[in-house]
Kinemage of the C-alpha trace (Angstrom):
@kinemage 1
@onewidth
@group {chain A} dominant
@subgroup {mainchain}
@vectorlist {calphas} color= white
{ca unk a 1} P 25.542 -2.953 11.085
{ca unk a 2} L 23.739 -1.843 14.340
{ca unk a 3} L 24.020 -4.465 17.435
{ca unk a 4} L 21.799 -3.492 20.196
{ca unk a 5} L 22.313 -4.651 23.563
{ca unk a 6} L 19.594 -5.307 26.336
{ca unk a 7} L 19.711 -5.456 29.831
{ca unk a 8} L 16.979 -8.902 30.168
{ca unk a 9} L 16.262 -11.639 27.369
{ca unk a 10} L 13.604 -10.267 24.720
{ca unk a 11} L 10.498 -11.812 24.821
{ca unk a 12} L 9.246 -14.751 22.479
{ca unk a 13} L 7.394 -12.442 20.452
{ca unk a 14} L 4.804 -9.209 20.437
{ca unk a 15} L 1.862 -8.674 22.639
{ca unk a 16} L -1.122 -11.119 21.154
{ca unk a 17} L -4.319 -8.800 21.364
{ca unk a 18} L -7.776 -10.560 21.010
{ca unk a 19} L -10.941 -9.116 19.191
{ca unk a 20} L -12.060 -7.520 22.579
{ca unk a 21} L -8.754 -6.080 23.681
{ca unk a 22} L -8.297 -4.240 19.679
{ca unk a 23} L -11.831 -3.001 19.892
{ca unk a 24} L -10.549 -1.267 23.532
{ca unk a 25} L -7.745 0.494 22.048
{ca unk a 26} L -7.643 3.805 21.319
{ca unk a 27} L -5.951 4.199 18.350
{ca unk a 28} L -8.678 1.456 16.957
{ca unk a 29} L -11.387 3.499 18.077
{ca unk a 30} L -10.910 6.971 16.092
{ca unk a 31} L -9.806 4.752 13.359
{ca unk a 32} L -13.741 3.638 13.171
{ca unk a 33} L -14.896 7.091 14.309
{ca unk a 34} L -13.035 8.467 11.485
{ca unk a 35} L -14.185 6.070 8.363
{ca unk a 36} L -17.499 6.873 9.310
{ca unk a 37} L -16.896 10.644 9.411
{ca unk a 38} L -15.913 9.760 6.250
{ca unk a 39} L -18.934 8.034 5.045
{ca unk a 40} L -21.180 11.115 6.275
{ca unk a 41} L -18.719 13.545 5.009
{ca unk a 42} L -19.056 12.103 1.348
{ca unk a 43} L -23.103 11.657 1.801
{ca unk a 44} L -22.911 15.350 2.793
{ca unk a 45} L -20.607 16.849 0.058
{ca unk a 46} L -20.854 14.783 -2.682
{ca unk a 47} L -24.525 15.283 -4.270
{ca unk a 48} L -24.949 12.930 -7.005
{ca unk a 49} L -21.892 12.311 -8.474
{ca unk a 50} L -18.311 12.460 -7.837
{ca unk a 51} L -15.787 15.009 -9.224
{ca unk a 52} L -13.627 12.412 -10.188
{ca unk a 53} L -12.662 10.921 -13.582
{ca unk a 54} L -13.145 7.757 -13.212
{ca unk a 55} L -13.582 5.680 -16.329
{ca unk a 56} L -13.760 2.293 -15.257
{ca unk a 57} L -16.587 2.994 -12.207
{ca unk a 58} L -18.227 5.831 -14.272
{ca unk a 59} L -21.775 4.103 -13.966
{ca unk a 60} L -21.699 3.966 -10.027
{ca unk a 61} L -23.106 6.718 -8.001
{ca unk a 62} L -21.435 8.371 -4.702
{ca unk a 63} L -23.795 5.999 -2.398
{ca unk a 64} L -22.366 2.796 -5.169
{ca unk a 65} L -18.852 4.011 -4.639
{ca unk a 66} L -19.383 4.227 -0.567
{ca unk a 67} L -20.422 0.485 -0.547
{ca unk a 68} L -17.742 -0.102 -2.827
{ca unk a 69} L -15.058 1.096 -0.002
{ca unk a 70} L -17.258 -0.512 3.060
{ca unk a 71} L -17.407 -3.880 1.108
{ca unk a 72} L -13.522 -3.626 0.306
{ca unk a 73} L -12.678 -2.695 3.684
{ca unk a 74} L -14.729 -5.859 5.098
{ca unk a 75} L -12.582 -7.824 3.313
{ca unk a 76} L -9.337 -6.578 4.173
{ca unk a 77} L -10.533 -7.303 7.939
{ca unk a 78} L -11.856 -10.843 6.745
{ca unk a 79} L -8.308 -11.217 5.466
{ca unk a 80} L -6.476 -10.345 8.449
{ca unk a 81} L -8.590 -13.186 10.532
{ca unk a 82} L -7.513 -14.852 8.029
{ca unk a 83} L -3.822 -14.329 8.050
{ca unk a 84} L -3.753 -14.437 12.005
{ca unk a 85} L -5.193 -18.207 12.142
{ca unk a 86} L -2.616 -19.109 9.096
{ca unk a 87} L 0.218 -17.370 11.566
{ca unk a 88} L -1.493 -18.545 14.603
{ca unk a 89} L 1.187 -21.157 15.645
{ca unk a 90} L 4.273 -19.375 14.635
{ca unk a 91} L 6.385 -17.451 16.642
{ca unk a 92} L 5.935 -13.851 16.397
{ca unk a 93} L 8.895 -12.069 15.123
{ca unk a 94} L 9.216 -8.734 17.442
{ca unk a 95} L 9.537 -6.127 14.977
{ca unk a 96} L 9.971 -3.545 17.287
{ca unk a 97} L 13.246 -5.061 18.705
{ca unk a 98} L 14.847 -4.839 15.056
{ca unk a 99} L 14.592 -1.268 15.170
{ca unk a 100} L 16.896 1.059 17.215
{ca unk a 101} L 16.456 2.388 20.559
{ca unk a 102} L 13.696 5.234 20.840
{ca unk a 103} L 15.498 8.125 19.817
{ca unk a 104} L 17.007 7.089 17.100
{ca unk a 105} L 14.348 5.423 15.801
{ca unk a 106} L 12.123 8.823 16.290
{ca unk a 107} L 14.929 10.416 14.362
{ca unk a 108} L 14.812 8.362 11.519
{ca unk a 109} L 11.148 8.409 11.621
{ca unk a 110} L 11.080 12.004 11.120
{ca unk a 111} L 13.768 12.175 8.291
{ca unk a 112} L 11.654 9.132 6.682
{ca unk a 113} L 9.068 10.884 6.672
{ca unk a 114} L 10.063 14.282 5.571
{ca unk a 115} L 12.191 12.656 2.776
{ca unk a 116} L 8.652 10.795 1.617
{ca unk a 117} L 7.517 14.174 1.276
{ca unk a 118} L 10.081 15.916 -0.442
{ca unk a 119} L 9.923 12.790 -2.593
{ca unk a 120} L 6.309 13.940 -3.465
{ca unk a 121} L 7.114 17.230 -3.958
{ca unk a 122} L 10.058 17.091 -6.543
{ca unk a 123} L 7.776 14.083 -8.017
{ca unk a 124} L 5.021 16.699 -8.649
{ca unk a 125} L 7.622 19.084 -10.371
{ca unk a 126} L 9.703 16.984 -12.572
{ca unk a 127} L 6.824 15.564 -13.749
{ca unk a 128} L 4.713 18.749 -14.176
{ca unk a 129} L 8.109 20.071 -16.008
{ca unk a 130} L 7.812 17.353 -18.331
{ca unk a 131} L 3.584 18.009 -19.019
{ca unk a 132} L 3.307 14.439 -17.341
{ca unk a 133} L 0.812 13.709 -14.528
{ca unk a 134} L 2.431 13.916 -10.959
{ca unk a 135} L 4.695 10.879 -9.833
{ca unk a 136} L 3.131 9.677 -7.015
{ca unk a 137} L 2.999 5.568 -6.089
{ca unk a 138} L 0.891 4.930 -9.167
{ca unk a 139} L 0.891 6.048 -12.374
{ca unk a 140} L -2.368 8.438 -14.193
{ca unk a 141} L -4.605 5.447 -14.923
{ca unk a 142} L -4.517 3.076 -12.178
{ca unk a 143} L -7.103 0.759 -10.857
{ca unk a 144} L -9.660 3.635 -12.111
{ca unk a 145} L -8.328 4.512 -15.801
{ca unk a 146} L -8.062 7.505 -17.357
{ca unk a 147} L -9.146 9.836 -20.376
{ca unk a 148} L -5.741 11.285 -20.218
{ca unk a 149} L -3.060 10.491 -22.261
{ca unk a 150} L -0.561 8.258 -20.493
{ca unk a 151} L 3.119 8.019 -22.757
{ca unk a 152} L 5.237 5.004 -23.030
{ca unk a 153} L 7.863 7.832 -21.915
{ca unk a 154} L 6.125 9.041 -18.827
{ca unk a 155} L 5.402 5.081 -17.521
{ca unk a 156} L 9.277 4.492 -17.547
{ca unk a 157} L 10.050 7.919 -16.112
{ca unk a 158} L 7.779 7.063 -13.289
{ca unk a 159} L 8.708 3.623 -12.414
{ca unk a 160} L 12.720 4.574 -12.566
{ca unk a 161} L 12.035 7.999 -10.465
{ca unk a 162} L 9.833 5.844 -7.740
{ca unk a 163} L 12.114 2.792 -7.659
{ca unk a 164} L 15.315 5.346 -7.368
{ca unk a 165} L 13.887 7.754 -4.501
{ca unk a 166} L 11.698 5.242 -2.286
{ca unk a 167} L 13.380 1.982 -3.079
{ca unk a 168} L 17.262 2.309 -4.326
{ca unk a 169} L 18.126 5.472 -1.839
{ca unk a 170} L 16.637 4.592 1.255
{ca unk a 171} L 17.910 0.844 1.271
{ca unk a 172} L 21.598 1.945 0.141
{ca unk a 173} L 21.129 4.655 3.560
{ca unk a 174} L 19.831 1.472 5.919
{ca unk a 175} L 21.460 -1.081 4.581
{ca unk a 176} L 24.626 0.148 6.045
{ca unk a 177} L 23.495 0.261 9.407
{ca unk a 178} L 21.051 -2.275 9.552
{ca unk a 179} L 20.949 -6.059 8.484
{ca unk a 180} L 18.833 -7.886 6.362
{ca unk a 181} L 16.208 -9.355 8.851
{ca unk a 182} L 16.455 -5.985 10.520
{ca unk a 183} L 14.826 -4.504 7.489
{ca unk a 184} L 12.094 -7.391 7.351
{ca unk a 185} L 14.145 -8.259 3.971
{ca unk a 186} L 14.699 -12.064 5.232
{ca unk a 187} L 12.137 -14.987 6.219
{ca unk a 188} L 12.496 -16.907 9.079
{ca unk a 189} L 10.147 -19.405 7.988
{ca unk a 190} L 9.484 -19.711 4.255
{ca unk a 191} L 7.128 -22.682 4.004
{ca unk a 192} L 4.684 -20.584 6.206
{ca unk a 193} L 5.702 -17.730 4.090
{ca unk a 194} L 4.063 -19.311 1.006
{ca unk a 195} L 1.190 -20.909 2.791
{ca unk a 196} L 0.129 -17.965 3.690
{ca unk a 197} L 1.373 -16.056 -0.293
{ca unk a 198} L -0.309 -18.563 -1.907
{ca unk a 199} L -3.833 -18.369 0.215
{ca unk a 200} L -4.088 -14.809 0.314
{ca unk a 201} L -3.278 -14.532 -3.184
{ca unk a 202} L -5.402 -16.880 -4.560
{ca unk a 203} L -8.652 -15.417 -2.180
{ca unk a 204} L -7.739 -11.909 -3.549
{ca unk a 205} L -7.547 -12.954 -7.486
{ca unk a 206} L -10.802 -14.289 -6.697
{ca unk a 207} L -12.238 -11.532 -5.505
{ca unk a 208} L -10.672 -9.336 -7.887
{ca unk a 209} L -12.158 -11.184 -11.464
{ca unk a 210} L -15.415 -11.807 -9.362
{ca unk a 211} L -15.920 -7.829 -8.155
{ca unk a 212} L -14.372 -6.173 -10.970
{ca unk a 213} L -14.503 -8.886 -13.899
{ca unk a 214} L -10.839 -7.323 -15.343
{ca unk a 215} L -10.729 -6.714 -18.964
{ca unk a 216} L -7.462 -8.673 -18.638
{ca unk a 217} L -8.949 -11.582 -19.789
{ca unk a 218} L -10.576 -9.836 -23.224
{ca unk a 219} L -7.034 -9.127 -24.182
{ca unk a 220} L -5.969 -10.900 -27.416
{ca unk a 221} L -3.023 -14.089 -26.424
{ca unk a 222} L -0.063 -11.585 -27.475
{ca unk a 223} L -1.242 -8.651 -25.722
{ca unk a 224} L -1.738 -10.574 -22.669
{ca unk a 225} L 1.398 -11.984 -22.352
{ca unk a 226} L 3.312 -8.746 -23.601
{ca unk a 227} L 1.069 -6.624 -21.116
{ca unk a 228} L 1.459 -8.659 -18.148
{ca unk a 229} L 4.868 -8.790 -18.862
{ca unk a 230} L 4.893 -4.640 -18.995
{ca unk a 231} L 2.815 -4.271 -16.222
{ca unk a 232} L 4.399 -6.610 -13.931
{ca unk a 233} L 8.207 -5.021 -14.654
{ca unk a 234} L 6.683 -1.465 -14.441
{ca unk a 235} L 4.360 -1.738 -11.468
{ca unk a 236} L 7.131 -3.895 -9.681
{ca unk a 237} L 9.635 -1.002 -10.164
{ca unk a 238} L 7.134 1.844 -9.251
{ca unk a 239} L 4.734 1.033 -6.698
{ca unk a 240} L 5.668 -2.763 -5.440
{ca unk a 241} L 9.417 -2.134 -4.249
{ca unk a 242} L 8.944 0.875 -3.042
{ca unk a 243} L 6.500 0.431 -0.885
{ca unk a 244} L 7.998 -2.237 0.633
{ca unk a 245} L 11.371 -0.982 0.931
{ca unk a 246} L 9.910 2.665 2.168
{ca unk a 247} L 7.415 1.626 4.573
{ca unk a 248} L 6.849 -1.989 5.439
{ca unk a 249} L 10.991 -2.691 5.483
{ca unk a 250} L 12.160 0.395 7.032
{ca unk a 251} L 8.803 2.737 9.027
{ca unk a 252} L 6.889 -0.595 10.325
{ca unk a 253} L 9.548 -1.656 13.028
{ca unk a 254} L 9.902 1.811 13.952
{ca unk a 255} L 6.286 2.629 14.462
{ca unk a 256} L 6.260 -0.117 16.518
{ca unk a 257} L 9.377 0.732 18.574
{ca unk a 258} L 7.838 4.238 19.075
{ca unk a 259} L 4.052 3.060 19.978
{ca unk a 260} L 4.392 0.003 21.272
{ca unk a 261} L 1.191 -1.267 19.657
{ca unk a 262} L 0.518 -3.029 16.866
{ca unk a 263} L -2.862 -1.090 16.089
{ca unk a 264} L -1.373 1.513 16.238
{ca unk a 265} L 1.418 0.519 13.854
{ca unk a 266} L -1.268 -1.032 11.282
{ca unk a 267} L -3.004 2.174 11.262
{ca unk a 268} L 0.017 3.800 10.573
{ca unk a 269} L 0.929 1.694 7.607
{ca unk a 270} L -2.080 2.351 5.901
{ca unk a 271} L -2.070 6.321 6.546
{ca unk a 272} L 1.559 6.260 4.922
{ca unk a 273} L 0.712 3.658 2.138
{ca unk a 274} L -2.303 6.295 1.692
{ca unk a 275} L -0.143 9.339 1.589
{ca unk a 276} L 1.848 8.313 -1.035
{ca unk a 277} L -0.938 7.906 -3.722
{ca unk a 278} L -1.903 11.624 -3.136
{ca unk a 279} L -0.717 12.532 -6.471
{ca unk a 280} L -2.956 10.203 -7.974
{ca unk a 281} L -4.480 11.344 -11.333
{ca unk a 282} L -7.618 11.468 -10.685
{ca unk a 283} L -7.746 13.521 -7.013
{ca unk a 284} L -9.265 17.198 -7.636
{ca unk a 285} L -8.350 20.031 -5.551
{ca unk a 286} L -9.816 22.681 -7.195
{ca unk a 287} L -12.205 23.701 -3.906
{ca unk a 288} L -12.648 22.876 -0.872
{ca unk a 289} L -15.598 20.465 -1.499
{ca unk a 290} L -13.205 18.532 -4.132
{ca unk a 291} L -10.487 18.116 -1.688
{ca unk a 292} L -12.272 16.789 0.866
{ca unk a 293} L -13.820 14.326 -1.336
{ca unk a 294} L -10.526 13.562 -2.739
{ca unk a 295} L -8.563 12.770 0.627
{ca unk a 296} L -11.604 11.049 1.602
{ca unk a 297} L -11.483 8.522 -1.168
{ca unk a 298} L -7.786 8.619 -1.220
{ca unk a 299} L -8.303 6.361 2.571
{ca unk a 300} L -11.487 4.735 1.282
{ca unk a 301} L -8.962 3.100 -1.392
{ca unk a 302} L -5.802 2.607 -0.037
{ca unk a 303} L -5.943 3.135 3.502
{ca unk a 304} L -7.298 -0.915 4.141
{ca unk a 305} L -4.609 -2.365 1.828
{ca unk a 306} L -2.043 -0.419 3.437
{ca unk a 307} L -2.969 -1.989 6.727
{ca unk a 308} L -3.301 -5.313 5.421
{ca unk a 309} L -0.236 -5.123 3.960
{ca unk a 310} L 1.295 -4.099 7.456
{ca unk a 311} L -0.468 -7.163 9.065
{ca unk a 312} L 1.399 -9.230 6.868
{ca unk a 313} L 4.873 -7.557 8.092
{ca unk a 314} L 3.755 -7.699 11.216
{ca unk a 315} L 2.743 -11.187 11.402
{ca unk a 316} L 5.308 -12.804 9.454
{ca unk a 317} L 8.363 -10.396 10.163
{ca unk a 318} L 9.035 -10.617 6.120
{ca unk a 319} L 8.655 -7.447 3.921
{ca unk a 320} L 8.512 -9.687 0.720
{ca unk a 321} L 4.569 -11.594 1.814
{ca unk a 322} L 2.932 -8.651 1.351
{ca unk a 323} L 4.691 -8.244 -2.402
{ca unk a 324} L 3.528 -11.705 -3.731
{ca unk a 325} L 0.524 -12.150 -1.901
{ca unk a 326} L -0.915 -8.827 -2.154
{ca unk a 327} L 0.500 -6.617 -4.412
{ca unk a 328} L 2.438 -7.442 -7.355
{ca unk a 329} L 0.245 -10.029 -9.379
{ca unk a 330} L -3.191 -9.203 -7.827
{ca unk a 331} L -4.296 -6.546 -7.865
{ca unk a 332} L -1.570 -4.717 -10.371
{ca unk a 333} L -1.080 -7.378 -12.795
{ca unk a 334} L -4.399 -9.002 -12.727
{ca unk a 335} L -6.082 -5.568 -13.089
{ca unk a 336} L -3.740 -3.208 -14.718
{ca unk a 337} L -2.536 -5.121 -18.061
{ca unk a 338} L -5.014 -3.374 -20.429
{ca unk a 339} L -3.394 -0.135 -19.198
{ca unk a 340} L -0.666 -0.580 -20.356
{ca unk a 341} L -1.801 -2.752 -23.481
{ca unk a 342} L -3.460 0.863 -24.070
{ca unk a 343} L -0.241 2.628 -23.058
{ca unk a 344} L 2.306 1.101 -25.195
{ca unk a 345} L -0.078 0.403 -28.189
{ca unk a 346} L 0.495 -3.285 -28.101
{ca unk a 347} L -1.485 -4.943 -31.152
């Protein structure tokens, strides 16, 4: 394990930023520039209707899908007020100290990275190999459905190669050098901890059956049960863990420790969390046109969480929040049982 040694007494905690002072950043700034480029840029290229097969939001049109993303996006930022006054009176856990000095932590930034995207890579051709859909961090079918067959076989092979490469390897590597609250893996204050689970997870399953009324709750007693069960063990394996393990326990302490600003480390949590879906089943690069459209709606849906779930490391120094408040049971659970109801055949 890594002891670092300072010259003066850390401080009690990160730099607090108000509204004003985040609206005055940089980094904040071309993050709003850019979601509206994206806005236009869909207005521009997509005509009237998307290239994408999306089953479960067939019926909306590219302007419908736009205020889909602006809506979700106001919540996310309704939801980080929200966590900040939960975590107002706690001290701040200073993520960047747990990470090592600047070099090394540039270092390991860069091999993160790269290894995230050779990750991808062999993902797209073991799985292509196999006549399966690319592995990215969630399987063909996912929050949008899909027309395309999705095996028992490919679901398992997905969730072990995810858990293995982003999860299992990378914490064996840091675990050796770094300690547990080091690597966000420990709570320094667990009754906050499930204050703030329990609210944020309770707000989002709200918003979840109210917005998208999940056919979860049409599913027969014994499918429910057995599907939940599926989709929790199976989503847990390969999106929840290694998400957490690959970005929000290992890369969020070292963005910090290399920008020095929590915007800036937010926005860089959601761009990763982002980057990791680009395999997703139902993104179409087949011209120019499609791309862009693709990456477009690649940030309009996961670019928000991805922050949120930063602010949640951020605020509360503990990795595990954002699994239990914000990612296991809602949405993946709560919104992805009749997938794999439909995926296993359960009667």
């Amino acid at each position: 394990m890594m002891v670092l040694s300072r010259t003066t007494d850390p401080p009690p905690g990160p730099p607090r930023y108000g509204p004003g002072t985040l609206l005055h950043r940089r980094s904040v700034q071309l993050t709003a520039v850019g979601w509206l480029a994206g806005n236009l840029a869909v207005l521009a290229v997509a005509g009237d209707v998307l290239p994408f097969d999306w089953p479960a939001a067939a019926a909306r049109t590219p302007v419908g899908h736009l205020m889909d993303a602006n809506l979700a996006l106001a919540e996310v930022l309704l939801l980080t007020v929200l966590t900040y006054w939960l975590t107002r009176g706690r001290r701040l856990p200073d993520l960047a100290d747990r990470a090592p000095e600047r070099s090394v932590a540039a270092r390991e930034t860069l091999f993160l990275l790269a290894y995230g995207a050779a990750g991808l890579a062999l993902g797209f051709v073991l799985a292509r190999l196999a006549g399966w859909h690319p592995f990215g961090l969630h399987l063909a079918g996912t929050i949008y459905g899909t027309h395309d067959h999705v095996s028992p076989a490919e679901s398992i092979a997905w969730a072990t190669y995810n858990l293995v490469v982003y999860a299992v390897v990378p914490l064996l590597f840091f675990r050796r050098r770094y300690s547990a609250e080091a690597l966000n893996l420990r709570s320094s204050n667990r009754r906050a901890d499930a204050t703030l689970i329990g609210v944020v997870l309770l707000i989002e399953s709200l918003v979840q059956i109210a917005v998208l009324a999940p056919e979860t709750f049409d599913l027969a007693p014994g499918q429910l049960v057995l599907g939940a069960t599926l989709t929790f063990t199976l989503y847990l394996a390969g999106a929840v863990l290694p998400a957490m393990i690959f970005i929000y326990a290992i890369l969020v302490p070292r963005f910090l420790r290399l920008t020095g600003s929590t915007a800036a480390t937010v926005i860089l949590g959601g761009l990763t969390y982002t980057a990791l879906h680009v395999w997703d089943a139902w993104t179409v690069f087949t011209s120019p046109g499609n791309a862009a459209l693709s990456v477009v709606f690649l940030l309009f849906t996961y670019f928000a969480p991805g922050m949120f779930k930063t602010v949640l490391t951020v605020r509360t120094g503990n990795a595990w929040v954002h699994v239990w408040a914000y990612h296991a049971l809602a949405p993946h659970t709560l919104i992805d049982a009749p997938h794999m109801v439909h995926v296993f055949d359960l009667r």
